[in-house]
C-alpha positions as CSV (number, residue, x, y, z in Angstrom):
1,X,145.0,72.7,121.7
2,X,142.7,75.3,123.2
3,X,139.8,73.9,125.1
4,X,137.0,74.2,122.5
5,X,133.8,76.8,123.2
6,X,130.7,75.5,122.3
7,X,127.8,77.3,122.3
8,X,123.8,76.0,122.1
9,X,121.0,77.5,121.0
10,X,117.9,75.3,122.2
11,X,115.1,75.6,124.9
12,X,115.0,74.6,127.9
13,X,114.4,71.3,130.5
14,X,113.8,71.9,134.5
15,X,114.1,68.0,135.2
16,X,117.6,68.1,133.3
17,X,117.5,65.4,130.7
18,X,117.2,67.4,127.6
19,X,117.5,70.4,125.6
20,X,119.9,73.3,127.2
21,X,120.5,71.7,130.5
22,X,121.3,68.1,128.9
23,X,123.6,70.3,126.1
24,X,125.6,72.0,129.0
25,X,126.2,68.4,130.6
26,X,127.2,66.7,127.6
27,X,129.9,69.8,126.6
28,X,131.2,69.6,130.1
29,X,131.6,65.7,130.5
30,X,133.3,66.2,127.0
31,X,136.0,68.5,128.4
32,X,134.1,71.8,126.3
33,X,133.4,75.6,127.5
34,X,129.7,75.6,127.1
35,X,127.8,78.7,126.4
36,X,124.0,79.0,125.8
37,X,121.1,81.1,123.9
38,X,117.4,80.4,125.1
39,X,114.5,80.0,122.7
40,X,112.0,78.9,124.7
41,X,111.2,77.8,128.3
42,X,109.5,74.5,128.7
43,X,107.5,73.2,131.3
44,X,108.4,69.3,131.4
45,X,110.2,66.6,133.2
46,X,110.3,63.0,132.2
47,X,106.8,62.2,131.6
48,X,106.2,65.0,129.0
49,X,106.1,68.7,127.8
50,X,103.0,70.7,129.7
51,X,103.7,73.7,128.1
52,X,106.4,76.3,126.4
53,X,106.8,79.6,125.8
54,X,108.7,80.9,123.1
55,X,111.0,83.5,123.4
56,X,110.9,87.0,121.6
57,X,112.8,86.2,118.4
58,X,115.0,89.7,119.0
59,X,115.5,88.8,122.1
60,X,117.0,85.1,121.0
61,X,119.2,87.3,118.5
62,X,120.6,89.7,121.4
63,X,121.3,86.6,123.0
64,X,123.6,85.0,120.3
65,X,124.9,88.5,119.6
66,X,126.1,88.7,123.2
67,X,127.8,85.6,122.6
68,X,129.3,85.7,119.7
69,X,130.5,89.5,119.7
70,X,132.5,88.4,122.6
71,X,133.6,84.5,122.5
72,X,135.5,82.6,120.1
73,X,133.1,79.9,119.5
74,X,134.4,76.5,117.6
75,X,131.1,74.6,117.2
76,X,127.3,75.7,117.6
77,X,124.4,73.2,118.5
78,X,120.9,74.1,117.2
79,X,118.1,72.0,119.1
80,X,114.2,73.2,120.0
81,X,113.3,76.3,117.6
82,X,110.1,76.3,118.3
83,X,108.2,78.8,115.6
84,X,109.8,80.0,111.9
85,X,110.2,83.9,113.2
86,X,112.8,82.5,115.6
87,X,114.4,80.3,112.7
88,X,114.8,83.5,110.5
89,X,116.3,85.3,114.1
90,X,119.0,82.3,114.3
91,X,119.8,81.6,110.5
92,X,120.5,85.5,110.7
93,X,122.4,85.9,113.2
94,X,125.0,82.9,112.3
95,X,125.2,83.8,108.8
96,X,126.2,87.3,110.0
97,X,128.9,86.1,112.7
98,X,130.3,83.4,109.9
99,X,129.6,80.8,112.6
100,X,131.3,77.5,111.2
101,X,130.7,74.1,112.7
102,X,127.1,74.5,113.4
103,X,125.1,71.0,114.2
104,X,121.4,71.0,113.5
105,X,119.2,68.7,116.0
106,X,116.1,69.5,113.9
107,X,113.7,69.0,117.3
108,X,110.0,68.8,116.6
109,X,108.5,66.2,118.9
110,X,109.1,65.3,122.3
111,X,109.8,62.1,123.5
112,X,106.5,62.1,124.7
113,X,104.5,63.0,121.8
114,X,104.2,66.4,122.6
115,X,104.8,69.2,119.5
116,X,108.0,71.4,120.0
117,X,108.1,73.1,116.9
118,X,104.9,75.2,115.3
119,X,104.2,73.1,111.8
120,X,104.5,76.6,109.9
121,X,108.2,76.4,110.9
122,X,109.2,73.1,109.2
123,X,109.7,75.3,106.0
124,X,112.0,77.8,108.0
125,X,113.8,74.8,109.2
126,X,114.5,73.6,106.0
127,X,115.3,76.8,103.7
128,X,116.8,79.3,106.2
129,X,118.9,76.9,108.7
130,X,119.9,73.4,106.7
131,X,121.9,75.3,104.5
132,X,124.1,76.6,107.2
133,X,124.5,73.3,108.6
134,X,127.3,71.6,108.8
135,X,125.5,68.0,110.0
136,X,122.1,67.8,110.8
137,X,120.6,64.9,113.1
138,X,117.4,63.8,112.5
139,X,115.1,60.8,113.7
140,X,113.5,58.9,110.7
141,X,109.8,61.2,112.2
142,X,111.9,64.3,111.5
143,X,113.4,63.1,108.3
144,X,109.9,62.5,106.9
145,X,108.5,65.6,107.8
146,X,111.4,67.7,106.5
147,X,111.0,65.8,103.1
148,X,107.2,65.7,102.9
149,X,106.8,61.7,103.2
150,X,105.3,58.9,104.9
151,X,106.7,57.4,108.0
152,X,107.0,54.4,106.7
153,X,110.7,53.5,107.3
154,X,113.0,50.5,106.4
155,X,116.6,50.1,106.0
156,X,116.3,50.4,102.3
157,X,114.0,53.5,102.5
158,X,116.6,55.0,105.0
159,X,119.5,54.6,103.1
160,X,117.7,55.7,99.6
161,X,116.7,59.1,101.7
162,X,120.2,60.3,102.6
163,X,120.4,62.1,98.7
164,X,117.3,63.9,99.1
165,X,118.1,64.7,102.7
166,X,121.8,66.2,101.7
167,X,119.9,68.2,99.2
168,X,118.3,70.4,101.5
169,X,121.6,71.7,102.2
170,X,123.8,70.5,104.9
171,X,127.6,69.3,104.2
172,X,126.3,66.4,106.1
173,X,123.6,63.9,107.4
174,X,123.1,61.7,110.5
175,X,120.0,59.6,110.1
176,X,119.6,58.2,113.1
177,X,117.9,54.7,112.7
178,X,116.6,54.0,116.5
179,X,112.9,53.9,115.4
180,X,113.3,51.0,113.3
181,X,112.8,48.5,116.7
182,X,112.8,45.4,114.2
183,X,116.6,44.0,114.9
184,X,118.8,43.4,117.9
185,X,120.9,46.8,116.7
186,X,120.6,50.3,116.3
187,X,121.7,51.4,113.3
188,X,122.9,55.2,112.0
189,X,124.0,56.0,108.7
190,X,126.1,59.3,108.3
191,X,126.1,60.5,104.8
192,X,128.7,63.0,103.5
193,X,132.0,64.0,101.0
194,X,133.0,61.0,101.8
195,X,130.2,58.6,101.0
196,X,127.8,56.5,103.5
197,X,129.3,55.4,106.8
198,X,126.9,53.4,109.0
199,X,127.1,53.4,112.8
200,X,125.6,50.0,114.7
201,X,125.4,49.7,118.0
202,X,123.2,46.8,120.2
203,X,120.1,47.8,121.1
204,X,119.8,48.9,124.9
205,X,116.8,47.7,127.0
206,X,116.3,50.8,128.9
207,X,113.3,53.8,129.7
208,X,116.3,56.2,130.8
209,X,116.2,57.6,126.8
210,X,115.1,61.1,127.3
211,X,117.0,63.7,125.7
212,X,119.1,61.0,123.8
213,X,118.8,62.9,120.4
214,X,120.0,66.3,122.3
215,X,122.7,64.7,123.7
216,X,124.0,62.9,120.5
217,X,124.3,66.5,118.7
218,X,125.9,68.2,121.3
219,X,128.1,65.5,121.7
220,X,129.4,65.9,117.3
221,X,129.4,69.5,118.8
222,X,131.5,69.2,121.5
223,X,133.7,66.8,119.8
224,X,133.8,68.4,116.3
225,X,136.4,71.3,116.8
226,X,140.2,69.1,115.7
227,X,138.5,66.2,114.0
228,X,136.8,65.2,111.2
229,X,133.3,64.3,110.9
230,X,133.0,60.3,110.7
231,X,135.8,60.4,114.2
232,X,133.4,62.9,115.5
233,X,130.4,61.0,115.2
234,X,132.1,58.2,116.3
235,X,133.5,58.8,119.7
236,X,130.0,61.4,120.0
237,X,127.8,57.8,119.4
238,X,130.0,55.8,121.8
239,X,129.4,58.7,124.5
240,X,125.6,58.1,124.1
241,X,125.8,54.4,124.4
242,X,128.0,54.7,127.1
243,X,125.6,57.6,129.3
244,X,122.8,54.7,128.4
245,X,123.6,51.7,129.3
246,X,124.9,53.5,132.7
247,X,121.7,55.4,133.3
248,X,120.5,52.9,135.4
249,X,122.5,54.4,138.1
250,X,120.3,57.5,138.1
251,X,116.6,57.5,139.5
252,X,115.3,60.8,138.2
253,X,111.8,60.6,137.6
254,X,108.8,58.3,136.8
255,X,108.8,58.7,132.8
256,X,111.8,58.6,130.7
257,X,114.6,58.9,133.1
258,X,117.7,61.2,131.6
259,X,120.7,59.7,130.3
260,X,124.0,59.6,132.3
261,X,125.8,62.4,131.3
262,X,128.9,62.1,133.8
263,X,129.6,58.3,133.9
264,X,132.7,58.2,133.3
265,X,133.8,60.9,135.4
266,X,131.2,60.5,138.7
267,X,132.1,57.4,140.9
268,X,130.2,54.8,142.1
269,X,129.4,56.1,145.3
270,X,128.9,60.5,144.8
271,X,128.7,62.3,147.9
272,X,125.0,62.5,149.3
């Protein structure tokens, strides 16, 4: 099989945890061809967002054009958006290339608290881009925004929020359950054809989480082309765990330290 080309559309992270730069990583330790469209430029690192400016939405469409007029590409990852003009640039531009395999990170907030997305955009989000989706990947905060209700989450509530949360559009759902900090495990439920598989894992003790939810969709990107969606997911979640419970080897920072992208292919002891 052809090494698979994956291509992300997202902003950007000069410290290297999150968005395009942890996308890129997470292709690349995944043994996939990354390419990359901008939306925005952000001014973070791991203690939060300072600032971001958005891209000109025909410029983000040149960008994918370039890409796609040129490159076979077998999976797209959609992360930070940032306003709805650049929504309607990016919903048009993949329904125009018949892009299939497209995983939607619907990225709002930061890590830190900061706002990533423009609140008029939620609604772009939601009728121009879910319906292309092939997954989408959202935190119980982004699930409740994109269906209008509280944040008050349980397991129950998660589970009875998949139907509503398919409706919107995409083939499938990954509702990441990491918020709910009441049990010993983390617990994601991917909803789809073929009914509601859920995906536990313990919960790691750890600060090195930024960029966790960029990763984790890149990963079903990278992953995705030759499989279907619940082995996807699968081996995608068990690279996550994997990059965090080996973060600790990294000491980038003095917020939420990055992931470890390369663990398994780094050794012990890198060159210095």
């Amino acid at each position: 099989m052809m090494i698979a080309n994956i291509l992300t559309i997202a902003g950007t992270d000069p410290s290297g945890g999150a968005g395009i730069q942890a996308d890129i990583k997470t292709f690349s330790a995944l043994g996939a061809y990354s390419c990359s469209a901008i939306t925005a430029v952000v001014a973070q690192n791991t203690q939060g967002v300072r600032s971001f400016v958005a891209l000109d939405p025909g410029f983000v469409a040149e960008q994918i054009d370039a890409v796609l007029d040129d490159v076979r590409i077998d999976a797209v990852k959609i992360g930070m958006i940032a306003n709805a003009a650049i929504a309607e640039a990016v919903a048009d531009r993949l329904r125009h290339h018949a892009v299939k395999n497209i995983v939607l990170d619907p990225v709002m907030v930061a890590k830190s608290g900061h706002a990533l997305l423009a609140p008029e955009a939620v609604a772009a989000v939601r009728e121009r881009l879910l319906p292309l989706a092939r997954i989408m990947t959202p935190n119980l905060p982004e699930a409740a925004v994109l269906l209008g209700r509280g944040d008050d989450w349980t397991a129950e509530a998660m589970r009875a929020a998949l139907p509503e949360l398919l409706a919107l559009g995409p083939e499938w759902v990954l509702l990441k359950g990491g918020h709910l900090a009441d049990s010993a495990e983390s617990t994601d439920l991917l909803a789809g054809p073929g009914g509601v598989t859920p995906f536990a894992a313990p919960r790691l003790v750890t600060t090195n989480d930024h960029g966790t939810g960029c990763t984790l969709s890149s990963a079903i990107a990278a992953l995705l082309p030759g499989r279907d969606m619940v082995e996807a997911v699968g081996a995608a979640k068990t690279y996550l765990h994997d990059a965090l419970a080996a973060s600790a080897a990294l000491d980038v920072g003095h917020g939420h330290g990055p992931v470890h992208h390369f663990h398994a292919l780094w050794s012990d002891h890198p060159a210095m």
